[in-house]
LUMMARGU-542536 format. One record per residue (C-alpha): residue number from 1; x, y, z. Coordinates in steps of 0.25 Angstrom, whole numbers, plus 5000, padded with zeros to 4 digits. Each point is the difference from the previous one (the first is absolute). Layout:
! residues N
> resi,east,north,up
> NUM,X,Y,Z
...
This chain:
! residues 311
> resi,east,north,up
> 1,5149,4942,4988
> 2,4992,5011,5007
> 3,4985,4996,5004
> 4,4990,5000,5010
> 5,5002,4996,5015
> 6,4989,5003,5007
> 7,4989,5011,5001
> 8,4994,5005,5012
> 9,4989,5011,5002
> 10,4994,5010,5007
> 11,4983,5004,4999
> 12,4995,5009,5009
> 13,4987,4994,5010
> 14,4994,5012,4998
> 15,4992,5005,4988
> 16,4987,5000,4994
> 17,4988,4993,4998
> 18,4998,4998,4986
> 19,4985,4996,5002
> 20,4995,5012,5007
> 21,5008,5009,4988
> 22,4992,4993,4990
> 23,4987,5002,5008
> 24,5004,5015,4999
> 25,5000,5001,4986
> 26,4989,4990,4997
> 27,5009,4987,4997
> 28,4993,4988,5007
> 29,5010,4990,5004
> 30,4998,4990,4987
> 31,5006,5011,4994
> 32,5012,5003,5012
> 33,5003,4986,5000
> 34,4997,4996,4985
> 35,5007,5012,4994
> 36,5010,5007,5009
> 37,5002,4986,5007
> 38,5004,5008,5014
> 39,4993,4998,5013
> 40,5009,5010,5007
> 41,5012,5010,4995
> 42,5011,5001,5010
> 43,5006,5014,5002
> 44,5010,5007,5008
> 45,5001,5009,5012
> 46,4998,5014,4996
> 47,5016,5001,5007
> 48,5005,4988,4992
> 49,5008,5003,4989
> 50,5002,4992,4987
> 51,5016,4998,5006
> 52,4993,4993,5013
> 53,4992,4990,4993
> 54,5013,4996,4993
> 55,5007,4998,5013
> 56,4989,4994,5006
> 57,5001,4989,4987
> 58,5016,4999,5002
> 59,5000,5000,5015
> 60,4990,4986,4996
> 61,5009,4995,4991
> 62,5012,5000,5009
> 63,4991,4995,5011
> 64,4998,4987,4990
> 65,5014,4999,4996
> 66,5010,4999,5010
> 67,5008,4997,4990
> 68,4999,5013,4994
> 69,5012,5011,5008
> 70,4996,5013,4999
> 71,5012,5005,4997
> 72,5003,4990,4989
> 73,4988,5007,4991
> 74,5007,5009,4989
> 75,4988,5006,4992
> 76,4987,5004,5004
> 77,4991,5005,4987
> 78,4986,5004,5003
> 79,4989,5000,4990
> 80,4990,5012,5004
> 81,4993,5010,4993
> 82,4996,5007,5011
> 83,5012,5001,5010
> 84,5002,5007,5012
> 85,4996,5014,5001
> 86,5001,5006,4987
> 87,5009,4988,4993
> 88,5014,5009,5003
> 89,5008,4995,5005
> 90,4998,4984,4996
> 91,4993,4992,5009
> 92,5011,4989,4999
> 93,5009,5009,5007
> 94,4993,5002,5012
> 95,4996,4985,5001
> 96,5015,4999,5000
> 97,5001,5010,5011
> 98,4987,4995,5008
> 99,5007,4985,4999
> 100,5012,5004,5006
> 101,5007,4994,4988
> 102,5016,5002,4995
> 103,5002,5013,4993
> 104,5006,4993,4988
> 105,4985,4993,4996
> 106,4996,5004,4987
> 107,4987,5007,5001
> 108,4990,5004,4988
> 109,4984,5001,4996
> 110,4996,4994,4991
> 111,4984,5008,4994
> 112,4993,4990,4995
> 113,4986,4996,5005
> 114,4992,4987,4998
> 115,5013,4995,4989
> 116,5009,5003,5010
> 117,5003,4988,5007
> 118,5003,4994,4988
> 119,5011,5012,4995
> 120,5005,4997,5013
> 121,5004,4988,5000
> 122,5008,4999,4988
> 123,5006,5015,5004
> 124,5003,4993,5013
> 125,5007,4989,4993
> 126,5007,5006,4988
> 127,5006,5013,5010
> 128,5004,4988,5010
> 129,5006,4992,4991
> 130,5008,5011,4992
> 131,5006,5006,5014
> 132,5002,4986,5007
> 133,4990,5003,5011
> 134,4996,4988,5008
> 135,4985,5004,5008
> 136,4991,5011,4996
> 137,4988,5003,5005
> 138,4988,5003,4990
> 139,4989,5008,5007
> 140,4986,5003,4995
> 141,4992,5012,5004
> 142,4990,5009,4996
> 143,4989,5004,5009
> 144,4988,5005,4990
> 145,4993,5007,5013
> 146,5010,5010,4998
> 147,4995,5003,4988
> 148,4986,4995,4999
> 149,4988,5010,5002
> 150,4990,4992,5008
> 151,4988,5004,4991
> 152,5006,4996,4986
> 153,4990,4986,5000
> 154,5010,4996,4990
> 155,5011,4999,5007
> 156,4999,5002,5017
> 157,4993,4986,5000
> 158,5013,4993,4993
> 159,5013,5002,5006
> 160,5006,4996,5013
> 161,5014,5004,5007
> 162,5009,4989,5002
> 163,5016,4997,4999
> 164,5008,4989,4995
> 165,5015,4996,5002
> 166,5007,4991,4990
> 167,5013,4995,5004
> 168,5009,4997,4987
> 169,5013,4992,5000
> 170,5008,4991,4997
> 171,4998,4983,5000
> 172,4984,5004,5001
> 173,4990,4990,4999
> 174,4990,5008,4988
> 175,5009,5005,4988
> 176,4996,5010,4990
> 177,4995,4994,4987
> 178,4998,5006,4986
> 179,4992,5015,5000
> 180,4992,5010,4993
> 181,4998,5014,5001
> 182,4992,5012,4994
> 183,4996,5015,5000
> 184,4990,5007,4994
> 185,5001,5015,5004
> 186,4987,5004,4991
> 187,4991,4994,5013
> 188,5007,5008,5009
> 189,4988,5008,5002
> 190,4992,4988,5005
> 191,5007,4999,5013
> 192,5007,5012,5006
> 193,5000,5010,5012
> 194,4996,5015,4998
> 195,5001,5012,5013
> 196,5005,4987,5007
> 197,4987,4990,4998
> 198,4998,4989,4992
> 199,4992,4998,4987
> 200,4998,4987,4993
> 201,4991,4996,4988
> 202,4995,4986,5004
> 203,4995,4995,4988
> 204,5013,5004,4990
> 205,5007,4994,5013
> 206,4991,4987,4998
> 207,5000,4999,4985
> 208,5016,5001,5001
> 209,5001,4991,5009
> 210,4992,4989,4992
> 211,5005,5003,4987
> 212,5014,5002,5005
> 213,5003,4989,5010
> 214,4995,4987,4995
> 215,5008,5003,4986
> 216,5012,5003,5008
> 217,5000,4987,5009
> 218,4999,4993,4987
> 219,5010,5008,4995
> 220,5012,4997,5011
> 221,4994,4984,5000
> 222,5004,5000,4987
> 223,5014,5007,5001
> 224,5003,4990,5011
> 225,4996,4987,4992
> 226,4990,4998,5009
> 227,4983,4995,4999
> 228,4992,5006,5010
> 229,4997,4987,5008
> 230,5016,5001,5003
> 231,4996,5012,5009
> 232,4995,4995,5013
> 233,4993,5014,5005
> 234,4998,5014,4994
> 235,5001,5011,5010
> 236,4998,5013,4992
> 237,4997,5015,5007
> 238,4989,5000,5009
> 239,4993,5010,4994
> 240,4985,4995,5002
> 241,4991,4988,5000
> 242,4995,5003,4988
> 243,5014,5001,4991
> 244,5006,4990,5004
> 245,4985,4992,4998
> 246,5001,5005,4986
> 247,5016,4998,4997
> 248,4998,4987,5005
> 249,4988,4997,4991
> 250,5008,5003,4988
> 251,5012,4994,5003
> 252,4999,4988,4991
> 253,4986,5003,4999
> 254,4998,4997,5015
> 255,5008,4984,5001
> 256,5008,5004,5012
> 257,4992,5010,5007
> 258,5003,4992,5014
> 259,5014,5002,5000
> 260,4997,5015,5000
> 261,5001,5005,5014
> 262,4991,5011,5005
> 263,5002,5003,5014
> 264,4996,5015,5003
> 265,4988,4999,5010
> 266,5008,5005,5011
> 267,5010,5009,4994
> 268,4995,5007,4988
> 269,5008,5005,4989
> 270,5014,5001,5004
> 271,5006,5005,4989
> 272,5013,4996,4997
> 273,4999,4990,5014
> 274,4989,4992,4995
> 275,5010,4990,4992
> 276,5008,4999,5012
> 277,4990,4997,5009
> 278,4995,4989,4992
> 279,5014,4994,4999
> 280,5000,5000,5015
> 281,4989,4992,5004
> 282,4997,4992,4987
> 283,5015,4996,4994
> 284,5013,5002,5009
> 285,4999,4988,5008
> 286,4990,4994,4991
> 287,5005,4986,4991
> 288,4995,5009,4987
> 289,5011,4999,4990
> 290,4998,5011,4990
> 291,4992,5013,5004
> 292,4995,5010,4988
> 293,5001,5017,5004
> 294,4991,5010,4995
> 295,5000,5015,5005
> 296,4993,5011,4992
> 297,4995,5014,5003
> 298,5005,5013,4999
> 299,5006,5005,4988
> 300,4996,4993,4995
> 301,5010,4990,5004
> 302,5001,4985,4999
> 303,5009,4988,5005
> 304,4997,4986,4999
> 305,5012,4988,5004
> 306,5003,4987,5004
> 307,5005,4996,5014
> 308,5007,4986,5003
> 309,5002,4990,5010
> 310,5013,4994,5000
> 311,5004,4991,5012
């Protein structure tokens, strides 16, 4: 059975302070830290481009698994919605060739945003799985500062650049439990790119995220047989203090808002890394047994599962 291995990262130290963008448009920093719930937004060099940071997060990931042979890696699908260039070609293939990796890899994008990581995962699996592949690496990258206009107050003081790299094979120690997934293409104007910046609607993006959400995650406990005390953390998209605050709130009107993890002072929105990031440093190599998913954003998309810990 195909799971998770390990994940490693890669954030660049430079980026913004996130108090003096506030102080710029009138935002104390109650409201910075409250709301938004990040300090400081990490960003690119100006000559990086979304396939670097996906090598720098795979060149960490075979630098914390010695056991991991290049040349033993058979697919590489990135998640990104906003590749390298102009998106053409895919960004997995020049990871590939940046990598030095064997010609025979598989290599494909996968354009999904804040869902992503969970599309990925079970892609990853199921394309494994029906081929016979033994180690994949899943990479997360979408660096919004491509994208964001730096006066939009709605959006310039949320998102931060960052890069994951899941490896997935077999004998691992987190399997992939029961999911859920969803579309709703009528929101698509919410969240979308026009002449190449970025537009979002954060309050339909709020309100679909605490109607949606909280009913999903009861929704996949209840496919799985499972209560939601057998859930030993909640680690949904990062998409800001104040909704994952509120999903939290209405999960079982609020019993287990301390196994919800927010953990975004440092990196901001992520987009489709930010359930990565928190499995990093809060779950692999942690004694949790059972791990509940949430990603959900553009779309509108959603994907909520359960991971396990099998010894």
């Amino acid at each position: 059975m195909i799971g998770i291995k390990s994940i490693a990262s890669y954030v660049p130290t430079e980026g913004l302070d996130n108090y003096a963008q506030g102080a710029k448009f009138g935002k104390d920093q109650d409201f910075i830290f409250g709301k938004i719930g990040s300090t400081f937004l990490p960003r690119k060099d100006a000559a990086q481009e979304t396939s670097d940071l996906c090598v720098g997060a795979v060149k960490a990931l075979f630098a914390g698994n010695p056991a991991l042979d290049p040349a033993s890696v058979d697919v590489v699908i990135v998640v990104t919605q906003n590749g390298d260039a102009e998106g053409l070609p895919h960004t997995a293939a020049i990871v590939q060739h940046k990598l030095g990796l064997a010609t025979h890899v598989a290599a494909f994008d996968i354009s999904l945003g804040c869902s992503g990581y969970v599309y990925g995962i079970y892609a990853m699996k199921g394309f494994m799985e029906a081929a016979g592949l033994k180690n994949g690496l899943l990479i997360t990258a979408d660096p919004y500062s491509k994208i964001v206009d730096p006066e939009d107050r709605n959006t310039t003081m949320l998102f931060g650049d960052a890069a994951t790299a899941t490896w997935m094979g077999e004998d691992a120690a987190w399997q992939l439990g029961k999911s859920l997934f969803g579309s709703d293409g009528g929101g698509a104007e919410h969240l979308r790119t026009t002449d190449g910046k970025f537009f979002m609607n954060g309050r339909q993006v709020y309100n679909f995220a605490l109607v949606k959400v909280p009913a999903h995650l009861q929704q996949l406990l209840e496919a799985s047989q499972l209560q939601a005390e057998d859930i030993d953390l909640y680690c949904l998209h990062q998409g800001s203090a104040a909704i994952v605050d509120a999903v939290s709130a209405r999960f079982k009107e609020g019993e287990h808002r301390d196994k919800f993890v927010k953990d975004m002072i440092e990196t901001g929105n992520t987009v489709s890394s930010s359930i990565p990031l928190l499995l990093e440093k809060h779950v692999l190599g942690s004694q949790h047994k059972r791990v509940a998913l949430s990603g959900f954003g553009v779309g509108l998309s959603w994907g909520s599962a359960i991971i396990e810990r099998r010894d």
